[in-house]
C-alpha positions as CSV (number, residue, x, y, z in Angstrom):
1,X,13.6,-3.3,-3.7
2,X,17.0,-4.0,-2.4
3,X,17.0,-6.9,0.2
4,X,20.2,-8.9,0.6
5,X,19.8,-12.5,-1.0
6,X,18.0,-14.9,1.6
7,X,15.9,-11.8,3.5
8,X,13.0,-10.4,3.8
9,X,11.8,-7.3,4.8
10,X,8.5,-5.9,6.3
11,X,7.7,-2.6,6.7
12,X,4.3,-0.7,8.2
13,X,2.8,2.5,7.1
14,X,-0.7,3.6,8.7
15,X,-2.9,4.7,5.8
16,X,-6.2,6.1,7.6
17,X,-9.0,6.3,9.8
18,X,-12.7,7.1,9.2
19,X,-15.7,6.8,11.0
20,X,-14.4,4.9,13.9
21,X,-13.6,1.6,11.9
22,X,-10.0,1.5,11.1
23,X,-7.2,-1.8,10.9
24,X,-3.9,-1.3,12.8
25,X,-0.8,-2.8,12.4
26,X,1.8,-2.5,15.8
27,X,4.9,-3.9,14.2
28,X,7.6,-2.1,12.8
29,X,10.1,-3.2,9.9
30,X,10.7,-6.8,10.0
31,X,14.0,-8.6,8.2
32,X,13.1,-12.6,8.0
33,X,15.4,-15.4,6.6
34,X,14.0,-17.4,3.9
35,X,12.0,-20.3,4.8
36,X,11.4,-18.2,8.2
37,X,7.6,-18.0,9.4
38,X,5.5,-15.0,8.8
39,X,3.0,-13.4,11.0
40,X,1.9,-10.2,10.1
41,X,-0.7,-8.8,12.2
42,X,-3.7,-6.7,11.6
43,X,-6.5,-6.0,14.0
44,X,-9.5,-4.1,13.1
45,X,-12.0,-2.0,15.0
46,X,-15.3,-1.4,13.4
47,X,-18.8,-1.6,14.2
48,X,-20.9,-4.8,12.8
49,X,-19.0,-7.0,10.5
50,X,-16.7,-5.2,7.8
51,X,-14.8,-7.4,5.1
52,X,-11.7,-7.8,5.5
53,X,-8.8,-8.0,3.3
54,X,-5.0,-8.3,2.8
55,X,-3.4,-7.3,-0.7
56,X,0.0,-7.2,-2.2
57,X,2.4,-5.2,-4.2
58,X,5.3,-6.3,-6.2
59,X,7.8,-4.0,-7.2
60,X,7.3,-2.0,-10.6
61,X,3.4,-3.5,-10.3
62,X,0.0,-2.4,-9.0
63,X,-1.7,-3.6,-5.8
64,X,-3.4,-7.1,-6.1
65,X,-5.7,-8.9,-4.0
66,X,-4.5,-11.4,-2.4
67,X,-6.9,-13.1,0.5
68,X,-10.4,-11.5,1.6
69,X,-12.9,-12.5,4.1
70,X,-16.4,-11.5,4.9
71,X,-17.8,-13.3,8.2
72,X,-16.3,-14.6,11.2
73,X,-13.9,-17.9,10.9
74,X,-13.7,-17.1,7.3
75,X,-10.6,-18.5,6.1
76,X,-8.5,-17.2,3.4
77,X,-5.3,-18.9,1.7
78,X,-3.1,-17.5,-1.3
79,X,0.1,-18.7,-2.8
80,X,0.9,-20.3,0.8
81,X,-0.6,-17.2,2.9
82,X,-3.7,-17.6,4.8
83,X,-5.9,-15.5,7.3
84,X,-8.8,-15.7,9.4
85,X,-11.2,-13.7,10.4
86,X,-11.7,-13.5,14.4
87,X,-14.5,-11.0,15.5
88,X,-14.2,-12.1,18.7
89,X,-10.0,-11.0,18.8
90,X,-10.7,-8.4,15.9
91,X,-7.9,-10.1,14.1
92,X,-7.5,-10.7,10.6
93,X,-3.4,-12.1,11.1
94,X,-1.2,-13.2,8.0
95,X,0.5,-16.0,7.9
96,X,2.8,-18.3,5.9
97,X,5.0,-20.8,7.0
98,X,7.8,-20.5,5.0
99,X,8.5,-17.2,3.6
100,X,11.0,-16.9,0.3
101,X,12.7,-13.8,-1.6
102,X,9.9,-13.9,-4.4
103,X,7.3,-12.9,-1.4
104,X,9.0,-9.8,-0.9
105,X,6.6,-6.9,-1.6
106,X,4.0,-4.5,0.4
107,X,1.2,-6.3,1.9
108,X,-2.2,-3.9,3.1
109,X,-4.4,-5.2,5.0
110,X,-7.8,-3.3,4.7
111,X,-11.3,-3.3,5.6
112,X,-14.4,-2.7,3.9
113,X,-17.8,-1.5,5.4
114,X,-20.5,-3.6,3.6
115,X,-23.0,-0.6,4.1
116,X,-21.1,2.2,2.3
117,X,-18.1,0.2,0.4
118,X,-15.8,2.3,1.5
119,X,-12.0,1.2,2.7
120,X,-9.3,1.6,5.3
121,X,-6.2,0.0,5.2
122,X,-2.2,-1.0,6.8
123,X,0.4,-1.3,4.3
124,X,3.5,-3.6,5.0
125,X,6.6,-3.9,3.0
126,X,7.9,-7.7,2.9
């Protein structure tokens, strides 16, 4: 991933839709400074209450999790990220207050139907 030394970038890619439950990400590709704050957003729509998850890829290496929830106010925190789970905003947002180079990868958020297991997700490029 090329970035110029001091920035990062965040990028969003739609991955799917099934059976009416689905996350969705509005931004487009994001360039931060270090040290910047990060919101990314993801909002979900799905009947009951799914799990909920954001994971990350860093270059040249498979997808890792990197925060889940699986009930409303759950809080999740990571290597400085966090996210909570709001059924009553359908938000599942991550944050971190100061972002650095070494955070620059693709995040996914995705959700999980506890019923069948199966999982929909947004990909973002930091």
């Amino acid at each position: 991933m090329n970035c110029s030394p001091g920035l990062v970038s965040v990028i969003l890619l739609l991955l799917g839709r099934t059976r009416g439950d689905s996350v969705t990400q509005m931004q487009g590709p994001v360039t931060l400074s270090e040290r910047a704050f990060l919101t990314i957003n993801c909002t979900y729509t799905a009947t009951g209450y799914p799990s909920l998850f954001w994971y990350v890829q860093y270059p040249g290496e498979g997808p890792q999790l990197l925060l889940k929830a699986a009930k409303d106010d759950d809080k999740g925190s990571n290597k400085g990220f966090e996210a909570t789970y709001r059924k009553e905003t359908t938000s599942f947002h991550l944050e971190k207050d100061s972002v650095q180079e070494s955070d620059s990868a693709v995040y996914f958020c995705a959700l999980s139907d506890t019923v069948t297991g199966t999982a929909r997700g947004v990909e973002h490029k930091l």
